[in-house]
Every structure is written in C-alpha cells, then in structure tokens.
N, C-alpha and C positions, 0 to 999 in steps of 0.2 A: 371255292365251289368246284367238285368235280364233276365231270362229264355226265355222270348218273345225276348228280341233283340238277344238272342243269337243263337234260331231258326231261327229270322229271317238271322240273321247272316252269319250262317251254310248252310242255302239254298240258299243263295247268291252265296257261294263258290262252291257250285253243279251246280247253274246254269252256272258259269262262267265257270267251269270247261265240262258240257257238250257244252257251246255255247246257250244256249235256245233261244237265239233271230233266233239262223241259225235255228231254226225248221220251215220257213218258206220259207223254199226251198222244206221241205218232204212233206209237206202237202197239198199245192194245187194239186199235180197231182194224190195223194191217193182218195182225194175229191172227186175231177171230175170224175177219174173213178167207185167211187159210185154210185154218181149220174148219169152217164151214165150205167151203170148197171143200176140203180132200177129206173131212172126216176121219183124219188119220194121224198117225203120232210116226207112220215109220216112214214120209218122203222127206228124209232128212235132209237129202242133198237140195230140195227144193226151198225146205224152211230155208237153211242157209242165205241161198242167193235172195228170197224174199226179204228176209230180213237184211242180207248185204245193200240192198237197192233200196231200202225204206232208212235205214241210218245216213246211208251216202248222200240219199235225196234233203234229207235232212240236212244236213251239214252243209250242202251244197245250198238251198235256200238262205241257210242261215247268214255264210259268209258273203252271199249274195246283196242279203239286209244290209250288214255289215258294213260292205263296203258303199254304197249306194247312199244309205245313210249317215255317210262319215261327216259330213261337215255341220249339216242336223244334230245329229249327238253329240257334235260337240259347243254348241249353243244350249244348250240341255243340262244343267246341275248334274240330275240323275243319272245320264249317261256322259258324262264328260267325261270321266274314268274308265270307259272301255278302251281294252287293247289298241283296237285300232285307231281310237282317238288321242291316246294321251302317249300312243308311241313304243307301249311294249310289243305291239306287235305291228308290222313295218307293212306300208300299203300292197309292195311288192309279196309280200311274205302271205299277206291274205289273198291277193290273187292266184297266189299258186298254189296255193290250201283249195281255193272254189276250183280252181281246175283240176287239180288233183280228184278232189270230191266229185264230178260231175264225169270225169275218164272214168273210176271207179263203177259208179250208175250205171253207164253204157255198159261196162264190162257185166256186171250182174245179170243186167236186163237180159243181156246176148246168149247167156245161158239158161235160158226162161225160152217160153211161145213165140216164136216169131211174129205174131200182128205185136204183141206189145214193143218189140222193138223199134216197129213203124211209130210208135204214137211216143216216143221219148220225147220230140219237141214238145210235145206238151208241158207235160209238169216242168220241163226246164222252162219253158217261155211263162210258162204261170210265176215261177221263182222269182226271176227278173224285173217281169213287169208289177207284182205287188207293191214293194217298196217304192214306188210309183206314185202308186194310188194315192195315198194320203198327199199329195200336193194339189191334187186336181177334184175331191167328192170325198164326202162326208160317209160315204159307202166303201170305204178301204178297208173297214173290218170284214167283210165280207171275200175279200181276196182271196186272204189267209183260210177263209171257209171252204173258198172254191178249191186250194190245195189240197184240203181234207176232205171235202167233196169224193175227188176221184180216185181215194186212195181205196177200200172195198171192189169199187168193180175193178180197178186198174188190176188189184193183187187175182182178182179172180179172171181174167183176161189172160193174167200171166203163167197161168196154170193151165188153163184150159181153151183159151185162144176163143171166147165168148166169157158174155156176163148175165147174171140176171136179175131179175125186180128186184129180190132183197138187196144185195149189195147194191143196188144203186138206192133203195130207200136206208139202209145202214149209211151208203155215204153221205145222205143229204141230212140224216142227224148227226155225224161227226160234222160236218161242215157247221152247220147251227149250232152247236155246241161249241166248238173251238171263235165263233164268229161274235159268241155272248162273252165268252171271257177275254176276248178281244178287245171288247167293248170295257170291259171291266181292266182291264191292263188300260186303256184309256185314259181311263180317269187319274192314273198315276201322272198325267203330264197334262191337264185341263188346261189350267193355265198359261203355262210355256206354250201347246199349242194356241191357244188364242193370242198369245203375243207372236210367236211366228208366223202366225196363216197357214198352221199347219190343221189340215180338216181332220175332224173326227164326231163320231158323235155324241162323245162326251161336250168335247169343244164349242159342234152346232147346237144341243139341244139342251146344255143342261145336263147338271148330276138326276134329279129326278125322272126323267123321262129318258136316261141311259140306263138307270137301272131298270124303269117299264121295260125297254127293248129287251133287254136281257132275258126277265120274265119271259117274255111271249117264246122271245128262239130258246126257252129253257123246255119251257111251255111244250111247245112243237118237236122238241127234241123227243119229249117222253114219247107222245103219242105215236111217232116215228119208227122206236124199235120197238114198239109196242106192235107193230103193224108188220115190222122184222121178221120176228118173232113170231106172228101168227101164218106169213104166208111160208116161212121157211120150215114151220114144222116142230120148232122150238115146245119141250116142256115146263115142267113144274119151276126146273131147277134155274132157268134160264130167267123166269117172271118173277121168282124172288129177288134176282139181281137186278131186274129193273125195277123194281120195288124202292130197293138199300138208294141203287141211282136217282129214283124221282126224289127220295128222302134229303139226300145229301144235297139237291139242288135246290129243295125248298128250305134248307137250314142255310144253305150259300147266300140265297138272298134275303131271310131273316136276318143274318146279322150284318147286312151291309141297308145302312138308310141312310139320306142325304143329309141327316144332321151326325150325324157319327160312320167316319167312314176308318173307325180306326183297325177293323180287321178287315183291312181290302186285301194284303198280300194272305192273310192265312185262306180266303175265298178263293183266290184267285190259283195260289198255286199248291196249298194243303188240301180242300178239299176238293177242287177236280184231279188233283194225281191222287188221289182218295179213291173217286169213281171213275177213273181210267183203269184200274187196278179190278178194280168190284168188276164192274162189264164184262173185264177179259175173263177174269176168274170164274163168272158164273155162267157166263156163254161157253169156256171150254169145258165144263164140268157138265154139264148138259148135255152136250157132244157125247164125251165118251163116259158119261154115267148112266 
C-alpha cells in the first residue's frame, strides 16, 4: 500500500468514525439561517467561515462522543467495530483529531462577530457534557437537541452580533427534530441499554411510547417552523416545503410500529436526510425567488 491509499485509507476511518455522511442533518438548518440572516448569495467569505465552524463543531462533538463513549461501545455488538474501539484508530490519534477540530472552531469563529466569540464555551461545554447524559436520565436525547437548539440564533449572532425570535423558534424545532430521531437511534440498542444501565427512552419506557414521544416532538417540530415562517415573513414557496417536511415525518412514523420495526435505519437516516435536504431547499428558494 502506498502512501496515497494509505491517506486515503486513514481518512476513511475518520470519516467513519465521525459519521461524515450524518453532517447532513447539521447543515441545512445552519444554512437557512444564514441565508435568512443576510438574504444574500454574495458574503462568501462569511458562508465560508460559517460553514467552517458548523463542520469543525461537528467533528469536534463527534470525536468528543467517541472518545467518552469508548469503553461503552465497546460492550455494544453494534458499535464494537468502531475505530476507536477495535483499534484502527488509536485513543491518542482521536484526541488530537478533537483538538485539532475544536482549535479549528475557535479559528472560524474569530473571524465572525465578536460576542460570538465570547460564547464558544458553550457549544464546546454542551459537546462534552452530552455523552454524559445517558448515564445519569432518561432525558439524554434531548442534549443532542440542545446542540441543535443554538445552532439558528448562534449563526445569526455570528453575522450580526444579535438574534431574533425566528431563529430562536427555528432552533427549538431543529432541536425537537434531531431529539425524536434520537429517540429513534435509541431503540437500535434497547436492550444492550437495559442490560447496561445505560438510560434512554426507548430503554425507560418502552418501544411504544418511544415512538409516542417521537410523534408529539415531530408533532411540535411542524407547528414550529410553521410559526418561523410566519413571523419571518416566509412565502408560498417556503410552506410547500413545510408541507413535503410534515409529509415525510408522518410517512417516518407510518412505517415504524412496535410490532415491525424492520425499517428503522431507512426512518432514521433516509428519510430525515430526505427532509434536512427538502427544508434547506425550499427555505432558500423562498429567499431569493
């Protein structure tokens, strides 16, 4: 093996080991709220560094997971075969991957608004302490939401050094939204968590009343950017694609019941990067149509 397959290699196991294909659950609602901030296609050098500091944040949570999670996962069938469990990728090697990744973030940020520079411990102390959560409450899905929570007003903070009502109600429907298929990633390890004591609320309550929850925060998600959308000013074009989104989340959980839960992965991660996709698309078409 040469030096090229072996990078290419190497960054294979990074990727697999962050998830890189899940970055497209973070990004459309960073997007949009760009674009509704600036209303614009030409402050390129600002998309840039946004987008620089929503990948980097990303990655930096992830390897955060990662490594926190390590000896968890490796008690776990499902995850026994991640990198940093089974050895392809070396504990030291992820620590300096999440450093790397979180120096990065700082660097982005620092080219952005000055108050959001001030507020970086945030999202890093939210990273950290998630992977937490599930040892201690049954309310761990919900972390992961508070991440996605501040991502909306954070990006518009970052542009403009304030926020307003939209993006903070845009945030609290990505957070609900990411915090139901949460719930839904859940149930992939019902079991293993109940033999560990690991909380959740698949684990606490049951397959049935984990897919209720789902509902309700799928529920509250629509009516959310429904409310987005009317105080931001949003058209035509914007409420057909919340339309496509309510569609896609009541077909999501059609085909997941507690007696057949044989398309959980296609719910889980075909149709919300379905409607992470739909969102961005029909919110920036809005914008500038």
């Amino acid at each position: 093996m040469n030096q090229a397959e072996k990078s290419l290699a190497h960054f294979r196991i990074i990727a697999e080991t962050i998830k890189i294909e899940h970055t497209i659950f973070a990004l459309p609602f960073a997007l949009v709220a760009f674009f509704m901030t600036t209303q614009s296609a030409s402050q390129l050098t600002d998309f840039f560094w946004v987008f620089v500091v929503m990948v980097s944040m990303r990655t930096f949570v992830m390897f955060s997971n990662r490594l926190i999670d390590r000896k968890i996962d490796g008690l776990n069938i499902r995850t026994a075969n991640r990198p940093l469990v089974d050895g392809r990728l070396s504990l030291l090697s992820g620590q300096v991957y999440a450093v790397i990744s979180v120096l990065i973030f700082l660097f982005a940020v620092s080219r952005l608004h000055t108050l959001a520079w001030f507020l970086t411990p945030v999202p890093i102390a939210l990273a950290i302490i998630y992977p937490y959560l599930k040892r201690f409450t049954w309310l761990c899905h919900f972390g992961i939401g508070l991440i996605y929570l501040i991502v909306p007003p954070a990006v518009q903070i970052a542009l403009t050094g304030d926020f307003s009502l939209w993006s903070v109600l845009l945030g609290i429907a990505a957070g609900l939204w990411v915090s139901g298929f949460d719930i839904l990633y859940g149930i992939f390890d019902i079991q293993n968590d109940r033999r560990l004591g690991i909380h959740s609320i698949p684990a606490r309550f049951g397959l049935p009343s984990a897919l209720r929850i789902t509902k309700i925060l799928y529920f509250t998600t629509i009516i959310l950017i429904i409310l987005t959308g009317y105080i931001y000013g949003f058209g035509l074009i914007y409420y057909v694609g919340v339309i496509a989104t309510a569609l896609l989340l009541s077909y999501e959980n059609y085909i997941l019941k507690p007696e057949d839960m044989s398309r959980l992965n296609t719910a889980f991660f075909t149709v919300n990067g379905l409607i992470a996709i739909i969102f961005f698309v029909f919110s920036v078409g809005d914008i500038f149509i």
